[in-house]
N, CA, C and O of each residue as an XYZ file, in Angstrom:
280
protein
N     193.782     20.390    145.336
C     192.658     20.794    146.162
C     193.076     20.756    147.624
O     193.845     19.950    148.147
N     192.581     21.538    148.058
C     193.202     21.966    149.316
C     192.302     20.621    150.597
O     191.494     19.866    150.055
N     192.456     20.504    151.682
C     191.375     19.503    152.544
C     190.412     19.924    152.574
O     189.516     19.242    152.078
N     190.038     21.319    153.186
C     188.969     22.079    153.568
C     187.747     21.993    151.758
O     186.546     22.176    151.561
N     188.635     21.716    151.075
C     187.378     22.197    149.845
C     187.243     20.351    149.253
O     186.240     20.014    148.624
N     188.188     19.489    149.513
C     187.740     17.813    149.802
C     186.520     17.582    150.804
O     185.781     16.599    150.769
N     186.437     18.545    151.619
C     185.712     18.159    152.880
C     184.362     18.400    152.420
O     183.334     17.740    152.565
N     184.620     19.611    151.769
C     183.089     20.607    151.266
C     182.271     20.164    149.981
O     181.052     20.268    149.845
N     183.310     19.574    148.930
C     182.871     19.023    148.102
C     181.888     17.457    148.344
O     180.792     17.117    147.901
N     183.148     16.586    149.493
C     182.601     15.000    150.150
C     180.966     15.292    150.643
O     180.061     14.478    150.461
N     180.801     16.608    151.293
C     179.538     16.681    151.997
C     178.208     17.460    151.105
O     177.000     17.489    151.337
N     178.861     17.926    150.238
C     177.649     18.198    149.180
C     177.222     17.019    148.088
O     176.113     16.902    147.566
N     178.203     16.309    147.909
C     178.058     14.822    147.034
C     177.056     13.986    148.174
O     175.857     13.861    147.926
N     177.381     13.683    148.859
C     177.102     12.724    150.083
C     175.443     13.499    150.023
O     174.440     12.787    150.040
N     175.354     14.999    149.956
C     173.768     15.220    149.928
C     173.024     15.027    148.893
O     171.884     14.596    149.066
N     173.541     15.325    147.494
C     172.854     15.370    146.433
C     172.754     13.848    146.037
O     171.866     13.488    145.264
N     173.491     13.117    146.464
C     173.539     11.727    145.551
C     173.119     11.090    146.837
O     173.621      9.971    146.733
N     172.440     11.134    148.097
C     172.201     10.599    149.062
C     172.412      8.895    149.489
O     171.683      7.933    149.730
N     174.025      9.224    149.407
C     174.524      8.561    149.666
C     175.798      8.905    151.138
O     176.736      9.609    150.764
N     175.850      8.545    152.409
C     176.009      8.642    152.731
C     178.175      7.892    152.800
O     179.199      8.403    153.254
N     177.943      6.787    152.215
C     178.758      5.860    151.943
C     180.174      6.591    150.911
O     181.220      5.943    150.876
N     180.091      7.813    150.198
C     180.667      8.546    149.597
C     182.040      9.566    150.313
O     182.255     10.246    151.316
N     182.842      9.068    148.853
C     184.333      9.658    149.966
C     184.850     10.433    148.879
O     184.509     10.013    147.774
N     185.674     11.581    148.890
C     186.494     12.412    148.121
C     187.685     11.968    148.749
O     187.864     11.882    149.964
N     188.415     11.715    147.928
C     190.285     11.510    148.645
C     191.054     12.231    147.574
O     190.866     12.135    146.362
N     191.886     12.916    148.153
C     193.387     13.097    147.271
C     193.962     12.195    146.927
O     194.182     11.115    147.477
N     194.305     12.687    145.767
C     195.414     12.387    145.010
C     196.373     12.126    145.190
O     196.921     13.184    145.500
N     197.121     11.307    145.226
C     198.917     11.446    144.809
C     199.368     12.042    144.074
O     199.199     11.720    142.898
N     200.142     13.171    144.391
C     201.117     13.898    143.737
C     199.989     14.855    142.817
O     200.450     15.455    141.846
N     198.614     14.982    143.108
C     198.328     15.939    142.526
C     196.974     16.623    143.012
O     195.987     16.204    143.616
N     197.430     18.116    142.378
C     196.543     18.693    143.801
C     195.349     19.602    142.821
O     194.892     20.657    143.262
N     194.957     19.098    141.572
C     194.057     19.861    140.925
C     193.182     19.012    140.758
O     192.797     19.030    139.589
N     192.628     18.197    141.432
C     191.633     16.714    141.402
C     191.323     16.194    142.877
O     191.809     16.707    143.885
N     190.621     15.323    142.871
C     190.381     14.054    143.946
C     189.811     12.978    143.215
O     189.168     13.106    142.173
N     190.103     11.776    143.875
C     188.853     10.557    143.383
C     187.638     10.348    144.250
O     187.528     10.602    145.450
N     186.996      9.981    143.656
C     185.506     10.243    144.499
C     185.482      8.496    144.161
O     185.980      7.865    143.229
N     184.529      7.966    145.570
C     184.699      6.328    145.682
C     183.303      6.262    146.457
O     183.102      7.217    147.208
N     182.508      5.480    146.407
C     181.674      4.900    147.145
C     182.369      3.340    147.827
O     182.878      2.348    147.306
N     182.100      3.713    149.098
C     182.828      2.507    149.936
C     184.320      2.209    149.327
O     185.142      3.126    149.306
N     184.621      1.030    148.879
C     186.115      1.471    148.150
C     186.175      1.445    147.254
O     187.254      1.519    146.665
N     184.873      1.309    146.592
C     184.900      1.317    144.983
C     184.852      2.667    144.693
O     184.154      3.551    145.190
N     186.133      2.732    143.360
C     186.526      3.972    142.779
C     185.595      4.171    141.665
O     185.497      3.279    140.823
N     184.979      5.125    141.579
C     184.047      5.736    140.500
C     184.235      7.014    139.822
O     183.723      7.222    138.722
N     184.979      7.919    140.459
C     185.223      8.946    138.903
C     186.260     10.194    139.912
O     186.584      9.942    141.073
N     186.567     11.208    139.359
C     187.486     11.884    139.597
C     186.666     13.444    139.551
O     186.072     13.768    138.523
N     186.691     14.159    140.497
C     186.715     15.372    140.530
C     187.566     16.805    139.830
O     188.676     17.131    140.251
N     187.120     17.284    139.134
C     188.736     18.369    138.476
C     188.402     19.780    139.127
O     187.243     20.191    139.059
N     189.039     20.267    139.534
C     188.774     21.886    140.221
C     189.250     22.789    138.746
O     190.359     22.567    138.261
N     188.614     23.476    138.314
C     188.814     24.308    137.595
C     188.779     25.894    137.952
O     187.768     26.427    138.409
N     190.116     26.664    137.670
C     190.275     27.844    138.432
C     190.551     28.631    136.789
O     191.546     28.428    136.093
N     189.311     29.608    136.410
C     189.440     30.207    135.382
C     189.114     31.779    135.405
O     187.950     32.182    135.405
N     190.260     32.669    135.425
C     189.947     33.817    135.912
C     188.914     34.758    137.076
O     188.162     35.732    137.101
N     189.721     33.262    138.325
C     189.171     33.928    139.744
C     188.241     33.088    140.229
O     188.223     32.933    141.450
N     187.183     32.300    139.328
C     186.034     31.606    139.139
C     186.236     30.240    139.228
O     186.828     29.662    138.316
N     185.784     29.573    140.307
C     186.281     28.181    140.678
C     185.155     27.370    140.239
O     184.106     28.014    140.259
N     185.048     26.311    139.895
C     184.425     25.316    139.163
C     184.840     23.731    139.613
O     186.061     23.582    139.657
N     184.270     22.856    139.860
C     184.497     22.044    139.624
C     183.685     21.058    139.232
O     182.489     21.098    139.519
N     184.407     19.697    138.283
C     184.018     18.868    137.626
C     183.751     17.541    137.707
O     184.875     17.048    137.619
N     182.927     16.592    137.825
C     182.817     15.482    138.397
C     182.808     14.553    137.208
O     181.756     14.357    136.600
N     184.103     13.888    136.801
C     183.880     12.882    135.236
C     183.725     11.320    135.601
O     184.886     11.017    135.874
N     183.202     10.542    135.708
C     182.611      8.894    135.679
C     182.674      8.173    134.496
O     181.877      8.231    133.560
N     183.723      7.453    134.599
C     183.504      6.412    133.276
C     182.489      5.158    133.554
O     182.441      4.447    134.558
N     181.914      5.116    132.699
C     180.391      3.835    132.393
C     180.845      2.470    131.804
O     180.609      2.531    130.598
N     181.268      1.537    132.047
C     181.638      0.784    130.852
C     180.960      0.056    130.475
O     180.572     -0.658    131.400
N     180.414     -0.292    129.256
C     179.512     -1.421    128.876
C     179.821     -2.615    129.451
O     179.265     -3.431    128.716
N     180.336     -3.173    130.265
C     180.271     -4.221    130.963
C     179.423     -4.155    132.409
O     178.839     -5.019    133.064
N     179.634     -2.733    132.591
C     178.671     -2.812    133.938
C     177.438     -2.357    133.924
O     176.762     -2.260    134.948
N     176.943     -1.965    132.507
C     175.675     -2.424    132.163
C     174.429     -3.372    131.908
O     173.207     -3.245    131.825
N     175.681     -4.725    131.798
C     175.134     -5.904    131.350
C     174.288     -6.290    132.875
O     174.419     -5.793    133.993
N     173.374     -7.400    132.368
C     173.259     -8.046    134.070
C     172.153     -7.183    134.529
O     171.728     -7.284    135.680
């Protein structure tokens, strides 16, 4: 993912989930993703999907039954 579409993605998350505290960062060594983090906690990964011209992307969050408990 290029910066400009990290930037665009960080500021439409940051609106819909009104959270201001929300960050998109690159990857290491890979440029078809970001991790998405509130403050520095890491919470799920972005996937850009490029399928005949048609850009998409995907926001996946793992839940774990432990951070349900409580």
């Amino acid at each position: 993912m290029t910066r400009d579409e990290i930037l665009k993605l960080e500021h439409y998350l940051k609106k819909v989930f009104r959270l201001p505290e929300m960050q998109v960062r690159q990857r290491p060594r890979k440029d078809d993703s970001a991790e998405v983090y509130i403050g520095e906690e890491f919470i799920g990964i972005l996937f850009r999907d490029d399928d005949e011209g048609e850009i998409a992307y995907q926001f996946q969050m793992a839940i774990l039954d432990y951070d349900l408990k409580g």
